[in-house]
C-alpha positions as a printed NumPy array, in Angstrom:
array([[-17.959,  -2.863,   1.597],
       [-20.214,  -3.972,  -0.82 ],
       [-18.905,  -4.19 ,  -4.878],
       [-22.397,  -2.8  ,  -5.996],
       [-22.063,   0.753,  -4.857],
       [-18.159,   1.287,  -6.496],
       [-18.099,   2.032, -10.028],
       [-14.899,   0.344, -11.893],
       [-13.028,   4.002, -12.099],
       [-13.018,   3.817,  -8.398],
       [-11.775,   0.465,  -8.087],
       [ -8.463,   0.95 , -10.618],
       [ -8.232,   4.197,  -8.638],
       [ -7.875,   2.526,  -5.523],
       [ -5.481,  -0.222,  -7.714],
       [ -3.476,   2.597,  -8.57 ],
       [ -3.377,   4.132,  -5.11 ],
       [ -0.185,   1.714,  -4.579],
       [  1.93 ,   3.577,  -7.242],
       [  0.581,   6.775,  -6.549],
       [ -0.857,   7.156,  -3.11 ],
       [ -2.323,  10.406,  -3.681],
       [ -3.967,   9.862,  -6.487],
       [ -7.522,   9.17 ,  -4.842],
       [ -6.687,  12.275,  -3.046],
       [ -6.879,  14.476,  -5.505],
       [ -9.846,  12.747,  -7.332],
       [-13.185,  14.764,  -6.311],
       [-14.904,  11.326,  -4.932],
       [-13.606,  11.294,  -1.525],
       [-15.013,   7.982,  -0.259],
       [-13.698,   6.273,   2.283],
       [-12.835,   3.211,   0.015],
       [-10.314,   5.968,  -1.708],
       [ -8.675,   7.506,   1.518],
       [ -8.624,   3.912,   2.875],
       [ -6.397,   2.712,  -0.667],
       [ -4.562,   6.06 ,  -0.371],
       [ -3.436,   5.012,   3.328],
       [ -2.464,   1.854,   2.779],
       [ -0.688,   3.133,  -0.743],
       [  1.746,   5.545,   1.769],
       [  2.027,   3.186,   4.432],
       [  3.704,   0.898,   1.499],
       [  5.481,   3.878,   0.284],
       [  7.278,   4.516,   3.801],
       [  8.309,   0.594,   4.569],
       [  9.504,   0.619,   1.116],
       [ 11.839,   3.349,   2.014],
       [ 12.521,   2.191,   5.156],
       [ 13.708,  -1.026,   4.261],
       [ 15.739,   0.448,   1.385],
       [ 17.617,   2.143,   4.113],
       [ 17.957,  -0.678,   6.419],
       [ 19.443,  -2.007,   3.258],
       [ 21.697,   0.549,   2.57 ],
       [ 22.671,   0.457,   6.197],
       [ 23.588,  -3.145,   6.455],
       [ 25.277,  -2.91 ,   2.757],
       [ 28.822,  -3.414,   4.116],
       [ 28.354,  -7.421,   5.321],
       [ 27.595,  -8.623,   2.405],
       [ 25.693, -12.237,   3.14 ],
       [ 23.715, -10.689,   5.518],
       [ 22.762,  -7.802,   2.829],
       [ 21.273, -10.663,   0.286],
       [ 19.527, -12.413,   2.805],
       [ 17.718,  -9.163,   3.953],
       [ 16.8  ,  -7.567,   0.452],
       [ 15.917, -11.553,  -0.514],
       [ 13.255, -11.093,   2.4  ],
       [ 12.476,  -7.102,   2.168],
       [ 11.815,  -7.238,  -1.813],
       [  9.422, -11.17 ,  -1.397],
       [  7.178,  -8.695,   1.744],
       [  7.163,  -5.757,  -0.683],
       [  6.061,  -8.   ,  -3.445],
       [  3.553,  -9.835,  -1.205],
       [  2.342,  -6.312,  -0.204],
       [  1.998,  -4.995,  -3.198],
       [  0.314,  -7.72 ,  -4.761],
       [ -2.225,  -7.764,  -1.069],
       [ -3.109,  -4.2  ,  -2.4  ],
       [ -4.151,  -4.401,  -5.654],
       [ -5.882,  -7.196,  -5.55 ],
       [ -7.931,  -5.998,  -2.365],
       [ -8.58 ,  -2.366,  -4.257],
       [ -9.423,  -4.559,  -7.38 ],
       [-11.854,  -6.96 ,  -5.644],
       [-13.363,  -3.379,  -3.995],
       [-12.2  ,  -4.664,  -0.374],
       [-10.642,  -3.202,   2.011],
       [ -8.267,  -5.683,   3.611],
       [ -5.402,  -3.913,   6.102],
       [ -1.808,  -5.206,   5.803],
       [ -0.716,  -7.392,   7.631],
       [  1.136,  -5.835,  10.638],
       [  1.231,  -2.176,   9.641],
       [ -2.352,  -1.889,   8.176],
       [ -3.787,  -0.566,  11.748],
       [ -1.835,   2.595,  11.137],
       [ -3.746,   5.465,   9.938],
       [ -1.897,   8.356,   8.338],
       [ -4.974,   9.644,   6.328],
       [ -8.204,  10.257,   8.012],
       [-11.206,   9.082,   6.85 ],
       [-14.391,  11.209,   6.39 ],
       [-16.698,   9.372,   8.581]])
């Protein structure tokens, strides 16, 4: 997508889309750069959660529980950091792995 046609509301917008992933839902400037951010925001928001409970699972060996929420919290990091700085740049770069998934439709 090309930087020229977002305006710099759009692009913190799609920044904050990470935090809250329906924010760009609600905002009346449905373009697909939004729903796009607002995907990838609640695909973050459900691996966070699901690796929180794999952690909360595994919680009784406890070596094994370091190890894993050493590795789950440096991808959620990585992710995070993936996001905002694609929304930022006004890309849209997937995830790696479970960026193909589409939750939210897009308009077009």
């Amino acid at each position: 997508m090309d930087n020229q046609e977002l305006t710099q509301g759009e692009k913190i917008i799609g920044s904050l889309s990470y935090i809250f992933f329906f924010l760009p839902l609600i905002n009346k400037n449905q373009k697909d750069f939004n729903r796009f951010h607002a995907n990838q925001g609640l695909l973050f928001l459900i691996l966070t959660v699901g690796l929180n409970g794999v952690n909360i699972a595994i919680s009784y060996f406890p070596y094994i529980n370091w190890l894993f929420m050493a590795f789950s919290t440096g991808v959620l990091v990585w992710f995070f950091y993936l996001g905002i700085s694609s929304a930022a740049a006004g890309e849209m770069r997937e995830f790696p792995v479970i960026g193909h998934f589409r939750i939210i439709r897009f308009k077009s």
